[in-house]
ROGU-858219 format. One record per residue: x, y, z of N, C-alpha, C, O, CB in turn. Coordinates in steps of 0.1 Angstrom, whole numbers. Atoms other than C-alpha are relative to their C-alpha. Glycine has a CB too. Layout:
<recs>
REC  n.px  n.py  n.pz ca.px ca.py ca.pz  c.px  c.py  c.pz  o.px  o.py  o.pz cb.px cb.py cb.pz
REC     X     Y     Z     X     Y     Z     X     Y     Z     X     Y     Z     X     Y     Z
...
</recs>
This chain:
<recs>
REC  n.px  n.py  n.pz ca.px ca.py ca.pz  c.px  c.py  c.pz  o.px  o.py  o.pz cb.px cb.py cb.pz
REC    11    10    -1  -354   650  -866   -12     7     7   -10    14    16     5   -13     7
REC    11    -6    -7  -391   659  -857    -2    -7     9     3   -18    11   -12     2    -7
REC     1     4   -18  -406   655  -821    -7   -12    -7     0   -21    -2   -11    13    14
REC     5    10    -1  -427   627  -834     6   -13    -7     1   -24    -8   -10     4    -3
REC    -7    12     5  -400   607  -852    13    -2    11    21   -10    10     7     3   -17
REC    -9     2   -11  -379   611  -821    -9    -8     7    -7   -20     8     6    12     8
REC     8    13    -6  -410   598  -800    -3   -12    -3    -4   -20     6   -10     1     3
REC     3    13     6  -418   568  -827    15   -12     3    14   -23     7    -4     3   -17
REC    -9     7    -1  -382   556  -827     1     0    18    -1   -11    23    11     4   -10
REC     4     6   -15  -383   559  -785    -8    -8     2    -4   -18     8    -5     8     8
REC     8    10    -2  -410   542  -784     3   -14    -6    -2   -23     0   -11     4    -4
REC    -2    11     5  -397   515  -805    11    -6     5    10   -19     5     1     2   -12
REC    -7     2    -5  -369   511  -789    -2    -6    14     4   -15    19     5     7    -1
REC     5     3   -17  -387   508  -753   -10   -17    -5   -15   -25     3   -14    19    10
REC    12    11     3  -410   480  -771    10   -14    -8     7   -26   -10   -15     7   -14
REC    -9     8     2  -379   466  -783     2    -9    12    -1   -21    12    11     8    -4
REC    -9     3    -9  -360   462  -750   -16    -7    10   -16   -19    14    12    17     7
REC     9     9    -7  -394   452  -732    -2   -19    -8    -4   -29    -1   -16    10    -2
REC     3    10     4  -396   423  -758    11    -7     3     7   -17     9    -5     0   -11
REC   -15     5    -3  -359   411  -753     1    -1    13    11    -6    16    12     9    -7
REC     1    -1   -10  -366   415  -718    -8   -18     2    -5   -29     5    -7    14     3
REC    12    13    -1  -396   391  -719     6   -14    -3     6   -23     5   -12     3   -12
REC    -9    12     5  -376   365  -740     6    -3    10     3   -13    16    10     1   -10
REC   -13     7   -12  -347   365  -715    -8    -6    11    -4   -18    13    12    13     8
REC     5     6    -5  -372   358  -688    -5   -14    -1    -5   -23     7    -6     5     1
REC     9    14     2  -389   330  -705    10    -9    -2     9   -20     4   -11    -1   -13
REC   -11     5     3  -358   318  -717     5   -10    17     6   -22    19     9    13    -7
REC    -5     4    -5  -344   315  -686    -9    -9    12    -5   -17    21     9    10     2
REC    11    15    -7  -376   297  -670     0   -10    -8    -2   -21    -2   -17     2     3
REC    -3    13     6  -372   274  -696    13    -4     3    11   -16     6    -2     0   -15
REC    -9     5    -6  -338   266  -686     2    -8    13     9   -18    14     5     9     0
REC    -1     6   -12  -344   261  -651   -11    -6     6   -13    -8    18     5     9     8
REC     9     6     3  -375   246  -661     9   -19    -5     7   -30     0    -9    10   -12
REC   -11    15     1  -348   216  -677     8    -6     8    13   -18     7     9     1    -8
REC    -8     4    -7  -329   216  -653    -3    -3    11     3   -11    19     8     6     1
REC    11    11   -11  -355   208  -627    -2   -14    -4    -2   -24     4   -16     4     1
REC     1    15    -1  -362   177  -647     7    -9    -2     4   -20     2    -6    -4    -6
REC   -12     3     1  -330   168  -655     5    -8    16    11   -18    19     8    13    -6
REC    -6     3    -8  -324   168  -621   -11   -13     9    -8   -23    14     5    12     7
REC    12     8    -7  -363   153  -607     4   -13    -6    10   -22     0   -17     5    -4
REC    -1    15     6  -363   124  -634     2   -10     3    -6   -19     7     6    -1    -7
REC    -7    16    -6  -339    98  -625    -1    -1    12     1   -12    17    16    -2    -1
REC     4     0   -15  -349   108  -588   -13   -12    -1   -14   -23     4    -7    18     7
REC    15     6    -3  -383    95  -594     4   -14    -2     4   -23     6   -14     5   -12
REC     0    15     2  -371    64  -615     8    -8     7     6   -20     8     3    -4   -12
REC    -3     8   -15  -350    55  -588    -7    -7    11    -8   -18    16     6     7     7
REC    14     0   -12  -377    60  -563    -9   -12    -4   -14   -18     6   -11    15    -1
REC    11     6     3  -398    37  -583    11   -17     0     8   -29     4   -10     7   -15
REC    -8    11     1  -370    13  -588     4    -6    10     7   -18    10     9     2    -6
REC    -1     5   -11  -364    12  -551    -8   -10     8    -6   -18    17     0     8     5
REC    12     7    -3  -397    -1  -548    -3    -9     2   -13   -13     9    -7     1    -4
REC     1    10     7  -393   -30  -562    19    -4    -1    24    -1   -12   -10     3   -15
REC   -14     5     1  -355   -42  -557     4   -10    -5    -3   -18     0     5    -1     9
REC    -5    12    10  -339   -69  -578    -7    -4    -7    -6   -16    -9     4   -10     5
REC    13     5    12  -368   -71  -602     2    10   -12     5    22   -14   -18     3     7
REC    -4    -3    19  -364   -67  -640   -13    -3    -7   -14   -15    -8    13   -12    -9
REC     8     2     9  -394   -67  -661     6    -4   -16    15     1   -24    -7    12     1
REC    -2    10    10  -397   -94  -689    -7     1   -11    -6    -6   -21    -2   -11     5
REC    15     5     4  -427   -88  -704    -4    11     2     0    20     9    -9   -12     9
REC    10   -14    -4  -454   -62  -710    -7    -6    16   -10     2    25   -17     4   -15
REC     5     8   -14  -467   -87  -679     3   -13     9    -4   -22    15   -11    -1    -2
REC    -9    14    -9  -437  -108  -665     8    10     5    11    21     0     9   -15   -10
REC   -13   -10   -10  -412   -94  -640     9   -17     6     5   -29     8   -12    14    19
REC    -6    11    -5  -384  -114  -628     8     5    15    13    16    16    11    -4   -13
REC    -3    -5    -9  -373  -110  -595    14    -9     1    13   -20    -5   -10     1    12
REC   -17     9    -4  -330  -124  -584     6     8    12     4    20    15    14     1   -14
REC   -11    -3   -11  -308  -118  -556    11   -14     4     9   -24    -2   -10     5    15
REC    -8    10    -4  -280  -143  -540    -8   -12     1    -4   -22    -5     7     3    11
REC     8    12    -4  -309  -168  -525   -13    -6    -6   -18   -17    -4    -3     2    13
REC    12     5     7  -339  -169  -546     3     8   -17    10    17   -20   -16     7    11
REC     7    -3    12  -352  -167  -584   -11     0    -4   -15   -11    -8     4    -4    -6
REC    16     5     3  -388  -159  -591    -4     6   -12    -1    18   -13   -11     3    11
REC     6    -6    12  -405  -152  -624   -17     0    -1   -23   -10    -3     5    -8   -11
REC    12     5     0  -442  -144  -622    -7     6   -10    -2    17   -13    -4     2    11
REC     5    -8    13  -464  -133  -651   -18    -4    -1   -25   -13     1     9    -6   -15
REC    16    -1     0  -499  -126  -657    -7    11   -10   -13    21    -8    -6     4    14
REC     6    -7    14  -507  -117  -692   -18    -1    -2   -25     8    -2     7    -8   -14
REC    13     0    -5  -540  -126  -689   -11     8     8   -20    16     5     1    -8     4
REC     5   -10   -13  -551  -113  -659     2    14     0    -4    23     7     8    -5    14
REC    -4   -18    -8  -534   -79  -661   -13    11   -10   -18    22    -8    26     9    -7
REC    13    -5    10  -562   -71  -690   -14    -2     1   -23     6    -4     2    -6   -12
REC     9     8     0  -589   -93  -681    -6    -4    18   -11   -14    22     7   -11    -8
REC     3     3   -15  -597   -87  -641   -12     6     5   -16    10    16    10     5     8
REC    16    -1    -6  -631   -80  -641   -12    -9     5   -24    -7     4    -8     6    -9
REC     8     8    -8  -645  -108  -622    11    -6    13    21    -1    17    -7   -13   -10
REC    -4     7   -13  -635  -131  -591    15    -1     1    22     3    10    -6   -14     1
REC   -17    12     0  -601  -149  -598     5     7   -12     2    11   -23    -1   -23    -5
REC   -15    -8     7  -567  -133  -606    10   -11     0    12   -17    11     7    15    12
REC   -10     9     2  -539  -159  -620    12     8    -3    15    17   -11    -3   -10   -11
REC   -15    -9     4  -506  -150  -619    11   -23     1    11   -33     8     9    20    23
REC   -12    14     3  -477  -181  -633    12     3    10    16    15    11     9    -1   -20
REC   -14     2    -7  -448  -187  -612    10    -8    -4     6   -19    -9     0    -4    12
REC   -11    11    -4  -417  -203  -611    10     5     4    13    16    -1     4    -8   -10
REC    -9    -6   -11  -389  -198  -585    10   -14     3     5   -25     4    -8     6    14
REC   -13     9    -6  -356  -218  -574     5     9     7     3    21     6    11    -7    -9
REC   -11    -6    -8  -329  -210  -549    10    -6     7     9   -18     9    -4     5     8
REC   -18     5     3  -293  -216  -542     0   -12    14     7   -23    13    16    19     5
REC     1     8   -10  -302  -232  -505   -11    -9    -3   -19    -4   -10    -2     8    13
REC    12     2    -1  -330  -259  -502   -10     4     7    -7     8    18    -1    -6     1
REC     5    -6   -10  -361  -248  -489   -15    -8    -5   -18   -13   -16     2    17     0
REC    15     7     1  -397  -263  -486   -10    11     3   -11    16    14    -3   -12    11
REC     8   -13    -2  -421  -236  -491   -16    -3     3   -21   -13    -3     3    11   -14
REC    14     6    -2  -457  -239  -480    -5    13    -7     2    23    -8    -6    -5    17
REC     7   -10     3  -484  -218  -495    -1     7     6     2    18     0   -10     0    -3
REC    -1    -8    -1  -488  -199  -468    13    12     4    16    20    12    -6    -3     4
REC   -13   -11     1  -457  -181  -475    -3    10   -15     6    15   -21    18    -9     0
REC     4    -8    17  -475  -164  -508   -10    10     7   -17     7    17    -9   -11   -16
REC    13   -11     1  -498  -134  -507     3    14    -7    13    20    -9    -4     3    16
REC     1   -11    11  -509  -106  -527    -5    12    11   -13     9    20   -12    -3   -15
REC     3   -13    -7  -510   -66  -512    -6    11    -9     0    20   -15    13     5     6
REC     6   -14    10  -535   -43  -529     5    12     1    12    16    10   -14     3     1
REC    -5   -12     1  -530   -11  -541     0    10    12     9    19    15    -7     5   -10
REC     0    -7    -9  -543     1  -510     4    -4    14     2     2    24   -11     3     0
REC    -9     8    -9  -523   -22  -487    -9   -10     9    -6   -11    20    10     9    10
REC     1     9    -5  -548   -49  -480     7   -14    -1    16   -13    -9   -10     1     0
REC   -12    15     1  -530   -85  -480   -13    -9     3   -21   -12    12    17    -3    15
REC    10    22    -1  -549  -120  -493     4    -5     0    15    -3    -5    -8    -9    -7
REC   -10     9     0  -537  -146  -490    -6    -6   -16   -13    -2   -25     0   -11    14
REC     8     8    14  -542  -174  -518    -7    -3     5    -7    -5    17     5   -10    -8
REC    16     9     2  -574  -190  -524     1   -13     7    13   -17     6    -5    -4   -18
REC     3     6     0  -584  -216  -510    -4   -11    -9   -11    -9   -19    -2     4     5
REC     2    10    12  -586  -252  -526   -19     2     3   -26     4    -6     9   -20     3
REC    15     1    -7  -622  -252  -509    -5    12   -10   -15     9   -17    -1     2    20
REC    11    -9     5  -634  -218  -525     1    -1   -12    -8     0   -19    -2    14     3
REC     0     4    11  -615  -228  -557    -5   -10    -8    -3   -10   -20     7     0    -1
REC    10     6     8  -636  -255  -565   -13     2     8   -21    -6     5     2   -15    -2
REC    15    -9    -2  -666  -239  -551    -8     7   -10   -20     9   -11     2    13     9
REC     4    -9     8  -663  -219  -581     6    -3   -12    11     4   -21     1    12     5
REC    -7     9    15  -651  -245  -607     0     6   -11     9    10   -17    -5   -13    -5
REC     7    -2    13  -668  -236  -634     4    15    -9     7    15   -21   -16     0     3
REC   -10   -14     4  -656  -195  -636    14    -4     0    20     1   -10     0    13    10
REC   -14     7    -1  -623  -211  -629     6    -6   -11    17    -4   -17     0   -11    10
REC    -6     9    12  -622  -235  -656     2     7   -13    10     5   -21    -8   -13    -3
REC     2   -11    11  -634  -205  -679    14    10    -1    18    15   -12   -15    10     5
REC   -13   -11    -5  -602  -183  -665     9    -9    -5    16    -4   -15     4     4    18
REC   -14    10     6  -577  -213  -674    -3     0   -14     6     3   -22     2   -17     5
REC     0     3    16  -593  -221  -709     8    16    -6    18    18   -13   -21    -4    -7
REC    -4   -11    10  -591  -184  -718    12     1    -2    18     1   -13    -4    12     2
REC   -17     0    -3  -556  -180  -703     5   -10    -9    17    -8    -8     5    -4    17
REC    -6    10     6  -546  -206  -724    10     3    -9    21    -2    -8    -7    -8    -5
REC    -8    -6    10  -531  -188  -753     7    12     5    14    18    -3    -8     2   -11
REC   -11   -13    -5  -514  -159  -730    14    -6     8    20     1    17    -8    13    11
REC    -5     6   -13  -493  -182  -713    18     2    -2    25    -3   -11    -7   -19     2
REC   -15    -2     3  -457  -173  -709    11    -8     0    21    -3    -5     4     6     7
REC   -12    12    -2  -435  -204  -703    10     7    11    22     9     8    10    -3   -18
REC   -14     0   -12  -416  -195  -667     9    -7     0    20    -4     4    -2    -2    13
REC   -11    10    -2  -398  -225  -669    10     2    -6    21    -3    -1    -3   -12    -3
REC    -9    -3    10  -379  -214  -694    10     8     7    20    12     1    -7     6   -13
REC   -11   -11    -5  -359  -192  -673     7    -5     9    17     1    14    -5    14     7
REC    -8     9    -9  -348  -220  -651     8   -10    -7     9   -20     0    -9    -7    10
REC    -2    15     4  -332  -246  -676    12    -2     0    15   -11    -7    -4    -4   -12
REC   -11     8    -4  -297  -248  -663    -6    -9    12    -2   -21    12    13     9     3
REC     9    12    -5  -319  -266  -635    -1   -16    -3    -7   -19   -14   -13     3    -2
REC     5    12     8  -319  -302  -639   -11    -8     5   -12   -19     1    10   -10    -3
REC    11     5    -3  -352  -310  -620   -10    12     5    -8    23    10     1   -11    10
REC     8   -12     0  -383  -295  -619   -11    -5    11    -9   -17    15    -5     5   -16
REC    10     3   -10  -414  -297  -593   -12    12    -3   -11    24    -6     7     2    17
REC    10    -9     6  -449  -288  -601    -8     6    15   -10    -1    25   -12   -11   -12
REC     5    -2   -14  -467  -264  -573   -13    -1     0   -19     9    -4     2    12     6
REC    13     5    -3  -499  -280  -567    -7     4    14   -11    -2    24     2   -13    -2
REC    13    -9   -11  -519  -257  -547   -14     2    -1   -20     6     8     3    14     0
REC    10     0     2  -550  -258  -565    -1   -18   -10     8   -25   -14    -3    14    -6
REC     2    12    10  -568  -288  -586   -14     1    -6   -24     5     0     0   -15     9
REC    15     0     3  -599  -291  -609     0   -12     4    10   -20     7    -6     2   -15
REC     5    18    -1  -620  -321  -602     5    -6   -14     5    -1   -25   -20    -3     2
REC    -3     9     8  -606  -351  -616    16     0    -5    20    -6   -15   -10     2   -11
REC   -10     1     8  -572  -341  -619    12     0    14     6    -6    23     0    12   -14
REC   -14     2    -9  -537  -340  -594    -9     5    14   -18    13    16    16    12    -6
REC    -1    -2   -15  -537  -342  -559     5    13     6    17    15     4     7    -9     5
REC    -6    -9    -3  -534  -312  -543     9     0    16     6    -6    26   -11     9    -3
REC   -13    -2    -9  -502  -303  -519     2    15     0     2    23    -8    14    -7    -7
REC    -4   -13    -8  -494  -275  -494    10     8     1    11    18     6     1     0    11
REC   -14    -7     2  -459  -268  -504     8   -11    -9     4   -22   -13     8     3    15
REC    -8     3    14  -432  -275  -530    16     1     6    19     9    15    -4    14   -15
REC   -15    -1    -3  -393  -281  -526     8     7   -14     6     4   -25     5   -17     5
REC    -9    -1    14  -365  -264  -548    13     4     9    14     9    20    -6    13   -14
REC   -13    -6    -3  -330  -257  -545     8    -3   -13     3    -9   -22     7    -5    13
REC    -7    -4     4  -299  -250  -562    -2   -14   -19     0   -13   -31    13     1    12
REC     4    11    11  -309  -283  -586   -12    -2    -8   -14    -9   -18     0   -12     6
REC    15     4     0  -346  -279  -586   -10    12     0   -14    19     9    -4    -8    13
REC    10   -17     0  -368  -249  -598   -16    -6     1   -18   -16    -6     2    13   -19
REC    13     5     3  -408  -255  -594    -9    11    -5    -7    23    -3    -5    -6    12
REC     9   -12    10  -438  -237  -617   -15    -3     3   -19   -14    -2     4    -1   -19
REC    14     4     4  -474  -238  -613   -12    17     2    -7    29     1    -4   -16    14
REC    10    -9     1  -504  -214  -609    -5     7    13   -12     2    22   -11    -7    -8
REC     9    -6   -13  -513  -191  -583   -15     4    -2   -17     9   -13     7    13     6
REC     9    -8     2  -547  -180  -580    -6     4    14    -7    -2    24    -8    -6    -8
REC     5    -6   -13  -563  -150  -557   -13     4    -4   -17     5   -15     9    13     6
REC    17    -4     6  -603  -141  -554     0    11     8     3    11    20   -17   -12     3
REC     1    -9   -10  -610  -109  -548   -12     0    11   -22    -7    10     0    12    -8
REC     7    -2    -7  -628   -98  -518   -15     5    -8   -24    -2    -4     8     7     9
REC     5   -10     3  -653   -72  -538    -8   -10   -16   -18    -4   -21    11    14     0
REC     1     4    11  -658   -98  -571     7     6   -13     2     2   -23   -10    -1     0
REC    -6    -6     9  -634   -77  -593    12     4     6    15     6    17    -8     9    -5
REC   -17    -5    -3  -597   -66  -594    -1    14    -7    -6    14   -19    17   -12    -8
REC    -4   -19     8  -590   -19  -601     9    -5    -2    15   -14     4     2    18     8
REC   -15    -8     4  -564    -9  -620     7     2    11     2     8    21    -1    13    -7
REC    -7    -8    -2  -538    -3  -607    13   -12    10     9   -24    11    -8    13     6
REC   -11     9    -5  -500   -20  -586    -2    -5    10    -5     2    20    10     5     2
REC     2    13    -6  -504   -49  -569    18    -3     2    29     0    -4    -9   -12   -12
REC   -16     3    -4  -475   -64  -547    -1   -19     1   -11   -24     6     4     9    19
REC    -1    13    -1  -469  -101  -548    13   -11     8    22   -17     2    -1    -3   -13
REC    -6     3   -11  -452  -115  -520     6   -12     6    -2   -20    11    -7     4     6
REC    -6    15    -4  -428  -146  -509     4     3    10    10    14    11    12    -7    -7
REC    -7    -4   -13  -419  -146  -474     8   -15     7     0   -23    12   -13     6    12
REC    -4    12    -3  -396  -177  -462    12     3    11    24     6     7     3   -10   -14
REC   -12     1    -8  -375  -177  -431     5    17     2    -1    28     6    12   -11    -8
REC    -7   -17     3  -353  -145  -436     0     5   -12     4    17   -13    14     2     2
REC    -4    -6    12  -355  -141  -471   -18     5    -6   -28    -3    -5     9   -14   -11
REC    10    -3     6  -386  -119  -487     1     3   -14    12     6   -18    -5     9     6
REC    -1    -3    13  -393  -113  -521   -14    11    -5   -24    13     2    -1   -15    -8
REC    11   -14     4  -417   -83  -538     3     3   -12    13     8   -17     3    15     9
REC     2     0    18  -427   -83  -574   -16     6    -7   -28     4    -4     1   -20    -7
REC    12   -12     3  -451   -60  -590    -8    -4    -8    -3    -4   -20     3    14    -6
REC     9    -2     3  -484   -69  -600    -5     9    -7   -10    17     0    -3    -2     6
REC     5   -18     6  -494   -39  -629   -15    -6    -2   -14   -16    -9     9     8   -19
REC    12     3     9  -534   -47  -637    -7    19    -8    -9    30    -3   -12    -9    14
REC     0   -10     8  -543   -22  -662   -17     1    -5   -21    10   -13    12    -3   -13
</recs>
């Protein structure tokens, strides 16, 4: 064999073993590239699932929250699309195994960046009737039916926390227990006149028992 068909096949060989080299590298960073996520993954969706404990999403924008003492379903199809002005509506309805008399202020919402509002006022909610009444008409056709998730219940109680003029008397708290689920409308105004993107915490606090249900606005 001539010196330069000995150097071509060396050389081919060294451009061989460099390329099969290369592969195995990549290869084996893709491997332990899978097996990072394999292992991250279900970390995270845990993590996120921790977040939010005994809550099941129902809905592209209902979540159901359960445990031994409470049941709450809150949803805000409407709102999770549509929060570019004042007033954010989220539907409720909640029972629980003990009785309990819950007053409004045991509700409040925790922004993304952990400030906490409470609910609205009846006073600023008809202050501002008129966008209000505009927010319910539209909402009208996104409306989820919560009740529906209570109907071995055999009584129900409406939470009358807000009122347009001319219509129900408004009341500071609602009773339910093991017989009695109640459903009505929350509504929060933002501080700023608009609701960002992004997770929202929605909050029951009664006695010893808390509850924490995720708000997504998108």
């Amino acid at each position: 064999m001539s010196t330069m068909s000995t150097m071509s096949t060396v050389s081919g060989t060294a451009t061989t073993s460099r390329v099969s080299t290369m592969f195995s590298m990549a290869s084996g960073h893709l491997t332990l590239l899978s097996v990072v996520l394999v292992l991250t993954l279900p970390s995270t969706v845990q993590a996120q699932n921790e977040g939010f404990p005994n809550t099941k999403e129902q809905g592209r924008a209902a979540t159901e929250y359960r445990d031994d003492v409470i049941q709450l379903v809150a949803a805000y199809y409407y709102s999770q699309r549509n929060h570019d002005s004042t007033w954010l509506l989220i539907e409720v309805a909640l029972t629980t195994e003990e009785r309990m008399t819950i007053h409004r202020n045991a509700l409040r919402l925790i922004t993304p960046d952990g400030t906490e509002l409470a609910l609205a006022t009846q006073e600023r909610f008809s202050r501002d009737v008129e966008r209000v009444r505009q927010l319910v008409q539209n909402a009208r056709t996104s409306r989820h039916g919560t009740g529906a998730y209570f109907n071995r219940r055999n009584q129900s109680e409406e939470i009358r926390f807000f009122s347009l003029p001319g219509s129900r008397l408004v009341a500071d708290d609602f009773r339910v227990d093991r017989f009695r689920f109640a459903l009505g409308d929350l509504f929060f105004e933002s501080p700023t006149g608009a609701w960002e993107d992004g997770i929202y915490t929605l909050v029951l606090e009664h006695e010893d028992t808390r509850v924490a249900v995720p708000i997504v606005l998108e």
